[in-house]
C-alpha positions in Angstrom: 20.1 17.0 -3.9 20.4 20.5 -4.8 18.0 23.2 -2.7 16.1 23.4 -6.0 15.2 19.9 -6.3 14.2 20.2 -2.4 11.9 22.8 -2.8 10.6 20.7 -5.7 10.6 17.4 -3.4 8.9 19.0 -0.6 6.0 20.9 -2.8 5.2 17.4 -4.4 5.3 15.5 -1.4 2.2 18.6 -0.1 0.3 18.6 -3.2 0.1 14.7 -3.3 -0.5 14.7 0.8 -3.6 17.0 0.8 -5.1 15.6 -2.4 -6.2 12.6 0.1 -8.5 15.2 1.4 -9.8 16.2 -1.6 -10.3 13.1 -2.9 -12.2 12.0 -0.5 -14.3 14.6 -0.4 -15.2 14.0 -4.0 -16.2 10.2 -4.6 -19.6 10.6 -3.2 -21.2 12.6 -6.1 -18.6 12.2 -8.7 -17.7 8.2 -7.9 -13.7 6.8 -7.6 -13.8 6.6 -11.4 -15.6 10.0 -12.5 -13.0 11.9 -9.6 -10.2 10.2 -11.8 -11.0 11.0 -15.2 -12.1 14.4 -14.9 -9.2 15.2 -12.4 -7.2 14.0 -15.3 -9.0 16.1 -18.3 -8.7 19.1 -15.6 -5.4 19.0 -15.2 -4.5 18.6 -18.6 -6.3 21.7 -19.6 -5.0 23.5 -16.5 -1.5 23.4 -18.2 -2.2 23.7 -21.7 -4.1 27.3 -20.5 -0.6 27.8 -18.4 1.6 26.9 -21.3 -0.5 29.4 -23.5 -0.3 32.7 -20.9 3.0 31.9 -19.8 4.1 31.5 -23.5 5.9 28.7 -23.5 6.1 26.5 -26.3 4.5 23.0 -26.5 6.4 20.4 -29.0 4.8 17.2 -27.9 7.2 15.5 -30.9 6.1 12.7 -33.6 6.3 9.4 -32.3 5.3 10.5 -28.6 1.7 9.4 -28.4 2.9 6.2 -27.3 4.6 6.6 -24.9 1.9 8.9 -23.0 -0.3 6.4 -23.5 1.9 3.7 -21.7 2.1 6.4 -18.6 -1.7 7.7 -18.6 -2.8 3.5 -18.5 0.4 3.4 -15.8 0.9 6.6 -14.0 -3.2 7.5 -13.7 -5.3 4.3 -14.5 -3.4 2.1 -12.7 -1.9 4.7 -10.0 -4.4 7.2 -9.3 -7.7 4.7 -10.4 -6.2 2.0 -7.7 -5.5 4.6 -5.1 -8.8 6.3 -5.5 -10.5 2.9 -5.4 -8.6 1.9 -2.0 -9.3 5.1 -0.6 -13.2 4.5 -0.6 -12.8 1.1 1.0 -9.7 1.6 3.5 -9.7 5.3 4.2 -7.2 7.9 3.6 -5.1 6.7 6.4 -4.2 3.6 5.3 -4.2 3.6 1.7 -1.7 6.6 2.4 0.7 4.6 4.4 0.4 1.4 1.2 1.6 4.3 -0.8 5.5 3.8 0.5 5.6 0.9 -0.7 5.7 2.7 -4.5 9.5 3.1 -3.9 9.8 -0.6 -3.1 8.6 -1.5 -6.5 10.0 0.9 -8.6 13.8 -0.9 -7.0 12.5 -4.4 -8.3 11.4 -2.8 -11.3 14.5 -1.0 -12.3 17.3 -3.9 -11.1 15.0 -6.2 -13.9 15.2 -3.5 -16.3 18.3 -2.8 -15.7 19.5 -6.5 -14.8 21.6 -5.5 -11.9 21.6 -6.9 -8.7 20.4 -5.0 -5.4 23.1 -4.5 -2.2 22.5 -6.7 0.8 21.1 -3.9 2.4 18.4 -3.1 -0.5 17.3 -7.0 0.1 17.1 -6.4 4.3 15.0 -3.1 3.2 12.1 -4.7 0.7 11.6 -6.9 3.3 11.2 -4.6 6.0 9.2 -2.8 4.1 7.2 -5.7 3.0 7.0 -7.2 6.6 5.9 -3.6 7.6 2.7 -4.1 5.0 1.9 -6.9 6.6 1.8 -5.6 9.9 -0.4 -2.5 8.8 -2.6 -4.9 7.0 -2.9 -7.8 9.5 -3.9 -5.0 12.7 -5.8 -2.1 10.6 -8.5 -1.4 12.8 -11.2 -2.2 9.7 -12.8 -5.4 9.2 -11.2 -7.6 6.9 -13.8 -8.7 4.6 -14.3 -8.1 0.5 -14.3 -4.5 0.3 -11.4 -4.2 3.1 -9.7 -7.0 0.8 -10.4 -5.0 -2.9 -9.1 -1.7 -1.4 -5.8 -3.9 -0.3 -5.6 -4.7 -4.2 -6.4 -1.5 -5.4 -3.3 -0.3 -3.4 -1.1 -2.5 -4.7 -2.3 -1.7 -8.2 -1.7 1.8 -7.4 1.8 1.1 -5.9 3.3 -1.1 -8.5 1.2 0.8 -11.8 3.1 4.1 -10.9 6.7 2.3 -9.9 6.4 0.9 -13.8 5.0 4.6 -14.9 8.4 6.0 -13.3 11.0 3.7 -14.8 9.4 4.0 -17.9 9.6 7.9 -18.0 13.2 7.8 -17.3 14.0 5.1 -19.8 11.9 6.5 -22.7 10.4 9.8 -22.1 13.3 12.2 -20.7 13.7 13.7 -24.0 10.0 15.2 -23.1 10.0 18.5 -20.9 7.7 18.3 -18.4 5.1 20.0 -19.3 4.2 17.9 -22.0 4.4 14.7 -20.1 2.5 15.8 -17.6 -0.4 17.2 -20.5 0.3 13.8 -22.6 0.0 11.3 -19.7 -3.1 13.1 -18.1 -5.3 13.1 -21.4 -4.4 9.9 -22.3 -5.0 8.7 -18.8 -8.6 10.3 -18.7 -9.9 8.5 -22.1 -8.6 4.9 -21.0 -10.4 5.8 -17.6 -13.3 7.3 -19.2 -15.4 4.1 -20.5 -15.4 2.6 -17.0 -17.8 5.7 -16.1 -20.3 3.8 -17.8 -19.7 0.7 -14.7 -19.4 3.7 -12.0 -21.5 6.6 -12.9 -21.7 9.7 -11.0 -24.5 9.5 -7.9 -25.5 13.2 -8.7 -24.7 16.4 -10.4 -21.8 18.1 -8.5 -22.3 21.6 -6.8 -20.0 25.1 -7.7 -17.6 23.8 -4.3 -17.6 20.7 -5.9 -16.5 21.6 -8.9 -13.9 24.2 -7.1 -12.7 20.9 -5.1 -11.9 19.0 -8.3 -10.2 21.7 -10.1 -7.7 22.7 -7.0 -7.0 18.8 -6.8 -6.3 19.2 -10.7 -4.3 21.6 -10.9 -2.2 21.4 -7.7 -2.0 17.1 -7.3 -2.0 16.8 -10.9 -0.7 19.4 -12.9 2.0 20.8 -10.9 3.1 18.1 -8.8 3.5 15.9 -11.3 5.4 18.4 -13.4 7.9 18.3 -10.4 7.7 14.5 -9.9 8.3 14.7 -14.1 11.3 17.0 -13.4 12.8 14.9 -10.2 13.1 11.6 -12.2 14.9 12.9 -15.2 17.2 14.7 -12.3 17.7 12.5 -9.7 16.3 9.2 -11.0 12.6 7.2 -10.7 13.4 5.7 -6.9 14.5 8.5 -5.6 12.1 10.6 -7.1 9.2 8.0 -5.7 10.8 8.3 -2.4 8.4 11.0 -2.3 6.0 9.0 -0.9 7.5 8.1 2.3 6.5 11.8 3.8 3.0 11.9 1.7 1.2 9.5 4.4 2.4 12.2 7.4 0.5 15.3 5.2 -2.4 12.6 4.8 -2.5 11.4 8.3 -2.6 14.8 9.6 -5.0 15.8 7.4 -7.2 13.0 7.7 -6.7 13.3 11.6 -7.9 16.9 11.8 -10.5 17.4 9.1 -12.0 14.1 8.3 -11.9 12.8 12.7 -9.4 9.6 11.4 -8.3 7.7 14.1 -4.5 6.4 14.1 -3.5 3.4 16.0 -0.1 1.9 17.5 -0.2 -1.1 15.0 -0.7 1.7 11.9 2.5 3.8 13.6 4.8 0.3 14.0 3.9 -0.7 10.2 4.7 2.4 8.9 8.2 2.6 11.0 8.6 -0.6 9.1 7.4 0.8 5.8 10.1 3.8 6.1 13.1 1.8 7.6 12.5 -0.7 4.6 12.7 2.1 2.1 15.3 4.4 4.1 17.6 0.8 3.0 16.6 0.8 -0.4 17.7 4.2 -1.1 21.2 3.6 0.5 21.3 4.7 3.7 23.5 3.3 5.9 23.0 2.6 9.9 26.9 2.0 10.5 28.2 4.6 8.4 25.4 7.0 10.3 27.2 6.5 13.3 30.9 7.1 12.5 30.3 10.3 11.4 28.9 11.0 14.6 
């Protein structure tokens, strides 16, 4: 990776960290599905104004509307919907730690679309990582009942939903700059979100703050983050690009730690060693080779 693209890895990997926060600070007046859907519709206009006072160009192209309609159902009704869902059941901890497993499935996903098959040492990492789920699951320190169960699903939607959403950008969409992606897939992914208001409407009418909340998660988690994420799978490809979310749970765990009183336990730590060995695999690394060099 060139510095570039690590600047760009480590500002998505803050923006996506922090939103956690923000999130959760949200659902209570505006509810999991309003905090989607209007974080979506934000962030969307957030760039258009951008693209218009920076004067750049828009060319969204004929033939397009598709296509950000397969990534706003994937990469915001699926993604952020499930992992705004969890979050309200399982807390920002956890559900930040299920979010490593999005590198995980975007592997599967691209050896089927591709139809190659994975290294031995991409099989011993999915299930390390998958064995490291278990263990986070099995000893979180919640009860396991329905809602602990239903955030656990919403999770995995979230997980797998933005794995497809990636794979699917690089196969179809690189011919799209950024900017429009990121414009395309949040509009589209704020009216397919938008109906389900009418299942879980808002508890109350939100305050100024509020409103400041939801338009700094906008535009920073949404808008330019995924502008970068947009940029990092045309250049480097979708797993590596997901890989993001290995460091994502540290901002969130910190965060939740120090401003929302969190608490982090040994089995959370040992599944998410798991979670990042597992992945560390899948993107190639190699133990043996590790230590010759040294």
């Amino acid at each position: 990776m060139t510095l570039r693209q690590i600047n760009m890895y480590f500002w998505t990997v803050f923006f996506w960290g922090v939103s956690f926060a923000l999130i959760k600070y949200l659902i209570p007046t505006f509810g999991w599905v309003g905090v989607v859907t209007f974080r979506a519709f934000c962030a969307s206009a957030i760039l258009v104004v951008i693209a218009k006072v920076m004067r750049r160009e828009l060319n969204f192209g004929k033939g397009n509307a598709k296509h950000f309609l397969v990534l706003g159902i994937t990469s915001v009704a699926l993604n952020l919907g499930g992992m705004t869902f969890a979050l309200h059941r399982i807390g920002t901890s956890l559900t930040a730690i299920l979010v490593t497993t999005i590198p995980l499935y975007s592997l599967i996903i691209e050896k089927i679309w591709s139809r190659s098959k994975p290294s031995p040492a991409m099989v011993v990492g999915l299930l390390i990582g998958f064995s490291g789920v278990v263990v986070l699951i099995g000893f979180a320190p919640q009860q396991i009942n329905g809602a602990f169960l239903l955030g656990i699903l919403g999770s995995v939607v979230a997980s797998s939903g933005f794995a497809f959403g990636g794979n699917y950008a690089r196969v179809y969409t690189e011919h799209i700059g950024p900017y429009e992606q990121t414009i395309g897939t949040f509009f589209f992914g704020g009216l397919v979100t938008l109906p389900a208001i009418l299942f879980v409407p808002m508890t109350g009418f939100p305050t100024i703050k509020e409103f400041g909340v939801l338009l700094l998660l906008a535009g920073t988690a949404s808008s330019l983050a995924y502008i970068l994420y947009f940029s990092l799978v045309s250049e480097i490809g979708p797993t590596k690009a997901l890989s993001t979310e290995f460091l994502v749970p540290v901002v969130a765990v910190i965060v939740g730690a120090l401003f929302l009183n969190e608490h982090v336990t040994g089995a959370q730590i040992l599944g998410a060693s798991l979670i990042f060995l597992g992945c560390a695999l899948v993107l190639g690394w190699e133990p043996q080779k590790s230590l010759r060099t040294k």
